[in-house]
C-alpha positions as CSV (number, residue, x, y, z in Angstrom):
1,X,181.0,-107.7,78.6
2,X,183.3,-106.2,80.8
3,X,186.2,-108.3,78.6
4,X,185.1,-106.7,75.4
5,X,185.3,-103.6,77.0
6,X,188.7,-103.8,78.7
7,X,190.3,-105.3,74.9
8,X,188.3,-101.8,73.5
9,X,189.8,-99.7,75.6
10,X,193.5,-101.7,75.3
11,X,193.2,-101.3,71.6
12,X,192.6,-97.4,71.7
13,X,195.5,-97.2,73.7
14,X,197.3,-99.2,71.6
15,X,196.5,-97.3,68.7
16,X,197.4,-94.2,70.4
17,X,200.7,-95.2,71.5
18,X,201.6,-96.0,67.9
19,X,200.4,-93.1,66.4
20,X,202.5,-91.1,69.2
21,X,205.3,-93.1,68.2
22,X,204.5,-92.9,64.6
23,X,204.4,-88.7,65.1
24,X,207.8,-89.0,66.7
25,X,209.3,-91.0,64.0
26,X,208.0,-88.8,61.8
27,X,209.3,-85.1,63.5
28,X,212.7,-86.9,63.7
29,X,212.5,-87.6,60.2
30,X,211.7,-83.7,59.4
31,X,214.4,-82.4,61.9
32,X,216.9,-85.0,60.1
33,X,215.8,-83.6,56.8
34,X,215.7,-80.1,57.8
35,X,219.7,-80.2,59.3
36,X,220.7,-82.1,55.5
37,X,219.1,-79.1,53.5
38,X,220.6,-76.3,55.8
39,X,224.2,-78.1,55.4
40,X,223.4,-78.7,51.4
41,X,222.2,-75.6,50.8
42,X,225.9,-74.1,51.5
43,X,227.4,-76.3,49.5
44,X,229.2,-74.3,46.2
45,X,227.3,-70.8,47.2
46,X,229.4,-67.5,47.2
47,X,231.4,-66.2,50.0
48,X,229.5,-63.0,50.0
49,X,226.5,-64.8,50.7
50,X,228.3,-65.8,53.7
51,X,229.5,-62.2,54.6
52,X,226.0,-61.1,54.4
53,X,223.6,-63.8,55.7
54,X,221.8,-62.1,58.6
55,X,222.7,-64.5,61.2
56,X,226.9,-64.5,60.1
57,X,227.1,-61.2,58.8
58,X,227.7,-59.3,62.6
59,X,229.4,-61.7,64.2
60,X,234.0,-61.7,63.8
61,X,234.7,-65.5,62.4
62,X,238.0,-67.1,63.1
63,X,239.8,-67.9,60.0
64,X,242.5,-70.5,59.9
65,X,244.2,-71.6,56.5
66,X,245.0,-75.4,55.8
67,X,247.8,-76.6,54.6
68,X,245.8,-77.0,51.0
69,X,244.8,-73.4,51.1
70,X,241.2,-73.8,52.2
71,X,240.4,-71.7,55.1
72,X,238.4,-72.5,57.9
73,X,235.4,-69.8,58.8
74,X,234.3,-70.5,63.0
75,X,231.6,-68.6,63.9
76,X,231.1,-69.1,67.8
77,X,228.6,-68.2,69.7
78,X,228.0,-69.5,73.5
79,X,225.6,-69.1,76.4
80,X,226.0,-69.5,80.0
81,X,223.8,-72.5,81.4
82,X,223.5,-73.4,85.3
83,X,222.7,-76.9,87.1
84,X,221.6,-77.2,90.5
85,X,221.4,-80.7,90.7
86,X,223.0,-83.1,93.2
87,X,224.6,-85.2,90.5
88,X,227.7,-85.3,88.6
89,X,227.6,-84.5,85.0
90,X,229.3,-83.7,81.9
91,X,228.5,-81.7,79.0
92,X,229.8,-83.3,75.5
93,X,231.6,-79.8,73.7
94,X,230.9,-77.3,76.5
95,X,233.6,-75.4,77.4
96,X,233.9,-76.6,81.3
97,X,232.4,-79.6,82.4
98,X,231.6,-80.9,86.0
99,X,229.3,-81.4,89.1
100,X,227.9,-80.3,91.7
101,X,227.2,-81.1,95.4
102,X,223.6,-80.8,97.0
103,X,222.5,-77.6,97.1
104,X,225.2,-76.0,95.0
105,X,224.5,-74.8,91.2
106,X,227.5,-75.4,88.4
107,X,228.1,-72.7,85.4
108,X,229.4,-73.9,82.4
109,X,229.6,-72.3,78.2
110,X,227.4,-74.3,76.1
111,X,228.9,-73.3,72.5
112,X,227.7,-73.9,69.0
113,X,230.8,-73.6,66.9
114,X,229.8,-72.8,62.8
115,X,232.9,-73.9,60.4
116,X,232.7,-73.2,57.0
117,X,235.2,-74.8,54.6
118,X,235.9,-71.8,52.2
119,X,237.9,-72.2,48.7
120,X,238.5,-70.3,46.1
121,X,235.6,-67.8,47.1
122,X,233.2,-70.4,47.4
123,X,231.6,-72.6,50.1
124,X,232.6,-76.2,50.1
125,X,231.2,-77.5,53.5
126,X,229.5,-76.1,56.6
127,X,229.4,-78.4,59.5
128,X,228.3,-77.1,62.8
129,X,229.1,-78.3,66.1
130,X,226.5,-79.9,68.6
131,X,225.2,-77.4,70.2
132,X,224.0,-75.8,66.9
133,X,220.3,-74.7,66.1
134,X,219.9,-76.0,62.6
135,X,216.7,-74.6,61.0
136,X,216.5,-72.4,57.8
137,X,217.4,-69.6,59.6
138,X,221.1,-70.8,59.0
139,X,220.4,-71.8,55.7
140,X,222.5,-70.0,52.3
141,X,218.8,-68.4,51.8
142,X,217.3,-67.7,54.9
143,X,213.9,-69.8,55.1
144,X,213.0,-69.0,51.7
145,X,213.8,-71.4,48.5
146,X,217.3,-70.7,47.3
């Protein structure tokens, strides 16, 4: 008896460590789906869209001009962040990077760079950098169907 009931209680465990996994495999899946429509969804759209999509529209871009005449739209935005662990560390596209002793707390700029590939009036590409929130906030239509 007590065997049947120890393989029970394995297989409901089991079953509920797949289906955990199964639900993370799946919100990756979404997320992964989510970040290609938000970077498709600016493909071939208007400039003005970009001039007046509420999360661009008030913030100064840096634009640079390639040697083929597309220009380069980077829309920064960073945020101070603080460690006070005892361990080294390094943050991939953060301004400053480095590490701390015990007790002491590091600063350091995390920063989500937005570059829009702009030509002839039009969006080509929109690649964000790491540090980028990508939901449908940032998409060409906001979180509505373009």
């Amino acid at each position: 008896m007590r065997w049947i009931l120890a393989a029970f209680l394995f297989t409901l465990t089991a079953c509920g460590i797949a289906a955990s996994t199964n639900n993370n495999a799946n919100r990756r899946a979404q997320a992964v789906n989510e970040y290609q429509r938000v970077l498709q969804s600016w493909q071939g759209v208007d400039l003005i869209v970009l001039e007046r999509h509420q999360w661009f529209a008030y913030r100064k871009p840096e634009v640079r001009t390639l040697s083929d005449g597309t220009e380069t739209w980077i829309y920064s935005n960073c945020r101070a962040r603080q460690s006070s662990s005892s361990s080294s560390f390094a943050v991939v596209g953060s301004i400053t990077t480095g590490g701390s002793s015990a007790g002491s707390a590091t600063q350091w700029e995390e920063c989500c760079h937005s570059q829009f590939f702009i030509r002839g009036r039009q969006v080509v590409n929109y690649q964000p950098s790491a540090h980028c929130v990508i939901d449908c906030t940032v998409a060409a239509s906001g979180c509505q169907p373009r």
